[in-house]
N, C-alpha and C positions, 0 to 999 in steps of 0.2 A: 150227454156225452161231452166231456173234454175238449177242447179246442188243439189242436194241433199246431203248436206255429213251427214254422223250418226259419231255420236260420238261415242270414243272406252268406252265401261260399262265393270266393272271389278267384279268378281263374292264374296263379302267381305266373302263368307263364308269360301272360301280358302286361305284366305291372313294367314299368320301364322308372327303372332306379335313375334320379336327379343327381348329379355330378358334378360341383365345383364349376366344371367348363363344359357342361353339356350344352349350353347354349351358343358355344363356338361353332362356325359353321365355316370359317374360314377367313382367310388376312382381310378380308375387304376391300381390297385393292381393285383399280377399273384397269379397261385392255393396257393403260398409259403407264401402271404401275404407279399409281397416284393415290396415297391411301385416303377414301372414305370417309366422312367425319364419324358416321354412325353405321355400318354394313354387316352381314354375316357373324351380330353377335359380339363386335371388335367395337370400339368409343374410345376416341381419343390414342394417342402413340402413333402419333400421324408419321413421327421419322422414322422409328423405329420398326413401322410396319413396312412402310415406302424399303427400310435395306432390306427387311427379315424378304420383300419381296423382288427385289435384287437378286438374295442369294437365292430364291425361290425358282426363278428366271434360267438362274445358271445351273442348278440341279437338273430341270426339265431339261436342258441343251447339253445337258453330260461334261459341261466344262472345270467342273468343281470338286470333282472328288479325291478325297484324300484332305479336304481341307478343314481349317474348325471356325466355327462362331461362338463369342461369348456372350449371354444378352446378360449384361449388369446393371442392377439398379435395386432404389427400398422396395424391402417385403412391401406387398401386396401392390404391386406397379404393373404386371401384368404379362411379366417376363413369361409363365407358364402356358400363360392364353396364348401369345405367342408363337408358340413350340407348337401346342394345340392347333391354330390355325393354319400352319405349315403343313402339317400332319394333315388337315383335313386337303389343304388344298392340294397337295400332289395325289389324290388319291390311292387308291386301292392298287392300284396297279406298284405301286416304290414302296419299299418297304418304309416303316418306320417304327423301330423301336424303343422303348423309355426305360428309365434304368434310375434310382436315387443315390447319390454316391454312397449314403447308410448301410444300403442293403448290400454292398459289398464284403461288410465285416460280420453279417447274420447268417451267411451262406454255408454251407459244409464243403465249400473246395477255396481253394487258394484266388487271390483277389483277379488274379491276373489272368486265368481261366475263366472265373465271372466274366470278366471284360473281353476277354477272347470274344468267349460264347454271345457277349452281348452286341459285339462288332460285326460278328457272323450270322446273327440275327437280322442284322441292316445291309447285308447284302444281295440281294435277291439274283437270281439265274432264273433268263426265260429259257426253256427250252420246245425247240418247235418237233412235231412228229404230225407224219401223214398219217389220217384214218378215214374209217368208210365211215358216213355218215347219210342219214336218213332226215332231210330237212325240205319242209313244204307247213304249208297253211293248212290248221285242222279243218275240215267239215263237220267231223261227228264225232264224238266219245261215247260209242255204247256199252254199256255194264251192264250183266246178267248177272243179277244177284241169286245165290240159291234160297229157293222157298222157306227150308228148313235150316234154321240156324246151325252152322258147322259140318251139313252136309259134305260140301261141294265146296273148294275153292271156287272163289271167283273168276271169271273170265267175260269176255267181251272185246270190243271191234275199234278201229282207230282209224279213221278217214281224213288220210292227207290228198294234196294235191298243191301239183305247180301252175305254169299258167299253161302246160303244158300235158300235163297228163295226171291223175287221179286212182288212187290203190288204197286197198283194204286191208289193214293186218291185223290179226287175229293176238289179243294180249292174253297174257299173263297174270296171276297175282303179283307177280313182282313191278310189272310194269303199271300195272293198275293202283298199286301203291304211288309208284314214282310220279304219275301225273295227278293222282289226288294232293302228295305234299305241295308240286311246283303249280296246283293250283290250275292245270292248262280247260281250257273250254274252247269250245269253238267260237273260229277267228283270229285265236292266234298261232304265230307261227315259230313254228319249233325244233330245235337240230335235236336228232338222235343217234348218239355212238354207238354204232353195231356193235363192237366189242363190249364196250363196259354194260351199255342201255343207260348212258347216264342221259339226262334230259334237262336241256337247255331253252328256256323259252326267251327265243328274242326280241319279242315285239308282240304288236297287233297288227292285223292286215289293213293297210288304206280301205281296203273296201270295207271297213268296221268303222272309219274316222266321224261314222254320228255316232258311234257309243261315246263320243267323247267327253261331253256333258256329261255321262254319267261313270268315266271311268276317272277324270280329274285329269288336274295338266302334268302330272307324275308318269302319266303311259305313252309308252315310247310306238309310236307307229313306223311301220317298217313296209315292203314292197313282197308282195307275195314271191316267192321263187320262181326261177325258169329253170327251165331243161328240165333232165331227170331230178328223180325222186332221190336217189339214191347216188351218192359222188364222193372222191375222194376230196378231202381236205386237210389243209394246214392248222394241223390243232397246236395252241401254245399252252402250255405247263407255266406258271410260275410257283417256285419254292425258293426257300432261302437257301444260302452255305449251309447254316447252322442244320436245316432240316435234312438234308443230305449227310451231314456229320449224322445225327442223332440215329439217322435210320440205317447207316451203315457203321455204327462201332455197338450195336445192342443185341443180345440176340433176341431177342420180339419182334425188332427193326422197326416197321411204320407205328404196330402199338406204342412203343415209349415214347413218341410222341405224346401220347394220352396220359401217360403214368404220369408224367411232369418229374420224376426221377429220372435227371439226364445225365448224372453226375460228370467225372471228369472225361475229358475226350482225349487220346494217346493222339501226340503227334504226327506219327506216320499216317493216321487215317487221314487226317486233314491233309497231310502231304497227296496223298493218293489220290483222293476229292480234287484237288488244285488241281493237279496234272490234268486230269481224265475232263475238270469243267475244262479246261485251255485245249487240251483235244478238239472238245463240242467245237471250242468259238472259232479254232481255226478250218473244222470242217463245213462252216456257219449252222449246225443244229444248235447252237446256243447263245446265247447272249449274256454281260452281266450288267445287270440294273443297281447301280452304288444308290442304296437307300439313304437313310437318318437315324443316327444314333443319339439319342435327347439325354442326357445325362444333367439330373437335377442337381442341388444342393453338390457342385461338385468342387466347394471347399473342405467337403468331409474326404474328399481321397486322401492318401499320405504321398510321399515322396515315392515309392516305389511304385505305386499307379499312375505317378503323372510320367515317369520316366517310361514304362511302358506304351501308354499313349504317344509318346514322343517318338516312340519305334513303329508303332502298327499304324499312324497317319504316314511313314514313308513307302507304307507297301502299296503297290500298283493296286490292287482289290480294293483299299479303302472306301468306309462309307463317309459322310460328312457329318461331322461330328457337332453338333450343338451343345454346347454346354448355359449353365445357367446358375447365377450367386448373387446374394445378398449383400456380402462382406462385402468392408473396407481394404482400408490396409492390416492385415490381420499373421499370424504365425503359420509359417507350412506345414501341416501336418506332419508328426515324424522328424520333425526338425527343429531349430532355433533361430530360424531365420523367418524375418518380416517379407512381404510381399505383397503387392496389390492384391485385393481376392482372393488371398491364400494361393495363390498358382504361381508355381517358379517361375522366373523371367524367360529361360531357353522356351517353355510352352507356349506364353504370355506374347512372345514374338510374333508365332507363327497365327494367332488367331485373330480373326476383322472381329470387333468387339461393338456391338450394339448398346446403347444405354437404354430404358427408359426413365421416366418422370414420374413425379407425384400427379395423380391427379387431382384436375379442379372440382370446381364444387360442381360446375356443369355437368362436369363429366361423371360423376360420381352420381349423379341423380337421374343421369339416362339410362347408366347401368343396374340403380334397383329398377329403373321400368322395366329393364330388359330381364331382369331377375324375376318381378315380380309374373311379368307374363310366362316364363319358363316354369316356373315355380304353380301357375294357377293361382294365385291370390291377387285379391278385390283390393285395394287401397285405395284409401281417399286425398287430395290432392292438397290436404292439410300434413296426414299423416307421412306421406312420400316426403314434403318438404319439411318434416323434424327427422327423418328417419337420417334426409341429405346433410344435416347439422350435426348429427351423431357423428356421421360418419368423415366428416371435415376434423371436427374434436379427437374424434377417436382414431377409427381406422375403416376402411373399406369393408374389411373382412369380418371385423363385429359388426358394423350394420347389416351386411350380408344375410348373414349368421340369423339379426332379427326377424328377418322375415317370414319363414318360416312357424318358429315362435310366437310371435304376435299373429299369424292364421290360428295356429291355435288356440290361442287367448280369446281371439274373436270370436270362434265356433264355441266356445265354453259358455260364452254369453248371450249364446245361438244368435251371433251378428251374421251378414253377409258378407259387409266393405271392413274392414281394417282400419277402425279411427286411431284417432289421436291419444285417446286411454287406453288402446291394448300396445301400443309403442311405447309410452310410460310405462308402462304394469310391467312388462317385460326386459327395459330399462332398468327397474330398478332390479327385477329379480336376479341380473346375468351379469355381472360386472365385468367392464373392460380393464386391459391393462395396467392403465394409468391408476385408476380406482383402487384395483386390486392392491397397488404396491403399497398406494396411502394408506390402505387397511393395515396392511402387513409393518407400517413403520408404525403405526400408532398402537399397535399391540402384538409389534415382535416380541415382548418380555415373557410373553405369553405364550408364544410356541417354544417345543422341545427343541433344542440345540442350536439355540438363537446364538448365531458370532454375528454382529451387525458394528464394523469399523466406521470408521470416517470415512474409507475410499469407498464404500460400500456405501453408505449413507448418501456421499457426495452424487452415486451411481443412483441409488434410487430419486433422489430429487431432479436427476436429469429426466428421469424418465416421465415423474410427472409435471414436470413446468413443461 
């Protein structure tokens, strides 16, 4: 008989995709605001994290809004990480949305709506509301499954208790779903919204704190509840402006949210939204939380987007606007005029402007450890210090780039660690910039619609000296 082999299936909903800045974890900064030499994924940009955390400081104290930052400096210095590490550091609670100045001219509505929509994205509204709520420490999760496949929904038993008294409720398949996905078991403790039945697990009980060893120092231990079982509380909502626009100018409303087809938003709506949030906040049900609007490459705006920006930073709602470029002194978009950064000077005023630096070669060589380990690849401490000479020569972002590459070069050779011949091999296959152009001058006659001048000429020999 035949041998049967099954092939290995791999489960895509846990693959977790590697991202340029996925190993940002946040500014690196200690209680002092003193940035770190090496923390949270961050190396080097010791000033420029020290302001980014500054401004970071005054965001959390609500003193800054309406304001902008510029961080400028050469490609690949670390501006993006940056924005990234802000991002992470204010948490989940501030909004923070990113925007490329490109993607404003790809869009199907008008540039200034883009921006709108992307300023109303970084505004967040908490809004608070009373409800009943069902919150105590589990004892038991029992499930009676039926015998016969499809009979019977399922059903079964849910044993809470406070420190004070102890009840059995009788579940649902719905709810029996709901604490299969949040995962709850007994010992921990968990609020339940009578209305929706949504299910919140906020901890583990102190009296579980020897699973600890086995649950890791990621589990949040918490104090079993007192009094009743069952009590009114202050639940908070957070949504953005934008999410409140989308769900009241559609008729689907909460679905287009999902469609990702939000097209343009009518005025009036958004007037109406404004009134009825300042309603909220003067009856205190609401609050607004000025998030972060991250806006890349934003020497690609033209004139008529930076003048807009120059209007919607004086509205009282503003979020804080970070922006982020490369250029020098370079032409305004839409214009004929020169400019630092491409950004008009009236702009150019109003924002505290961050630099960073070229990094050193130290610096450069902590960063593929920190790559290499984010990345899972074995390197040998030959191979890391050619990789760190590439990347002095070259550029940060082609070494980067090898690493990957040369993992796969290694496994082709079925290696473990990543030598010093699969960083050559790799080397020579991928060419960097500088390389690239020497090619391209030594046998532009050769390519279709070669115009190659003197100023052209002069331009590529900058690039490779």
């Amino acid at each position: 008989m035949a041998e049967v082999k099954l092939s290995e299936t791999r489960d895509l909903t846990r693959i977790e995709r590697i991202g340029a800045h996925s190993h940002i974890r946040g500014l690196g900064l200690d209680s002092s605001l003193e940035a770190r030499a090496v923390s949270e994924g961050m190396v080097g940009q010791t000033a420029a994290r020290k302001a980014a955390g500054v401004i970071l400081q005054m965001i959390k104290d609500g003193k800054i809004a309406g304001r902008a930052v510029l961080l400028a400096g050469q490609p690949g210095t670390g501006k993006t990480a940056i924005a990234m590490g802000m991002a992470k550091s204010l948490g989940l609670e501030t909004p923070f949305a990113m925007l490329a100045g490109s993607e404003l001219f790809s869009l199907e509505m008008s540039k200034t709506e883009a921006l709108m929509q992307a300023f109303r994205k970084a505004i967040g509204v908490r809004i608070k509301e009373e409800a009943e709520v069902i919150e105590g420490e589990v004892v038991e999760v029992q499930i009676d499954r039926p015998a016969v496949a499809g009979a019977a929904s399922k059903t079964g038993k849910l044993t809470l208790k406070t420190t004070e008294m102890e009840t059995v409720y009788d579940l649902g398949a719905k709810m029996i779903e709901a604490l299969g996905k949040e995962k709850v078991q007994s010992g921990d403790v968990v609020a339940i919204d009578k209305a929706s039945g949504k299910i919140t697990k906020l901890g583990r009980s102190f009296s579980r704190s020897r699973d600890y060893d086995a649950m890791g120092p990621q589990t949040k231990f918490v104090q079993c509840p007192d009094g009743e079982l069952q009590k009114r509380k202050e639940v908070v909502h957070c949504v953005t402006l934008h999410e409140i626009d989308v769900i009241n100018s559609r008729t689907q409303g909460f679905l287009a949210l999902f469609t990702g087809d939000t097209g343009e938003i009518r005025a009036e709506v958004r007037e109406q939204i404004d009134t009825k949030v300042a309603e909220w906040r003067e009856e205190g049900k609401a609050e607004i939380v000025p998030g972060v609007l991250f806006i890349d490459e934003v020497h690609m705006l033209d004139i008529e987007c930076f003048s807009f920006l120059n209007r919607a930073l004086e509205n009282e709602m503003a979020p804080i606007l970070v922006v982020a470029t490369n250029r020098g002194i370079t032409t305004i978009r839409g214009t004929n005029y020169k400019s630092p950064h491409g950004i008009p000077i009236d702009l150019l005023d109003r924002l505290l402007i961050i630099t960073t630096q070229p990094y050193t070669e130290d610096e450069i060589r902590k960063i593929i450890d920190i790559r290499c380990q984010e990345e899972d690849v074995e390197m040998s401490e030959e191979a890391k210090l050619l990789l760190t000479k590439i990347g002095v020569d070259t550029s940060l972002r082609y070494a980067i780039n090898l690493i990957t590459a040369a993992a796969l070069s290694c496994q082709k050779r079925k290696g473990k660690i990543v030598e010093l011949e699969d960083i050559t091999r790799v080397y020579n296959l991928f060419l960097d910039v500088k390389r690239s152009t020497q090619y391209l001058m030594e046998y532009q006659s050769q390519y279709m619609f070669s115009e190659f001048g003197n100023a052209e000429e002069d331009e590529a020999n900058v690039m490779i000296s």
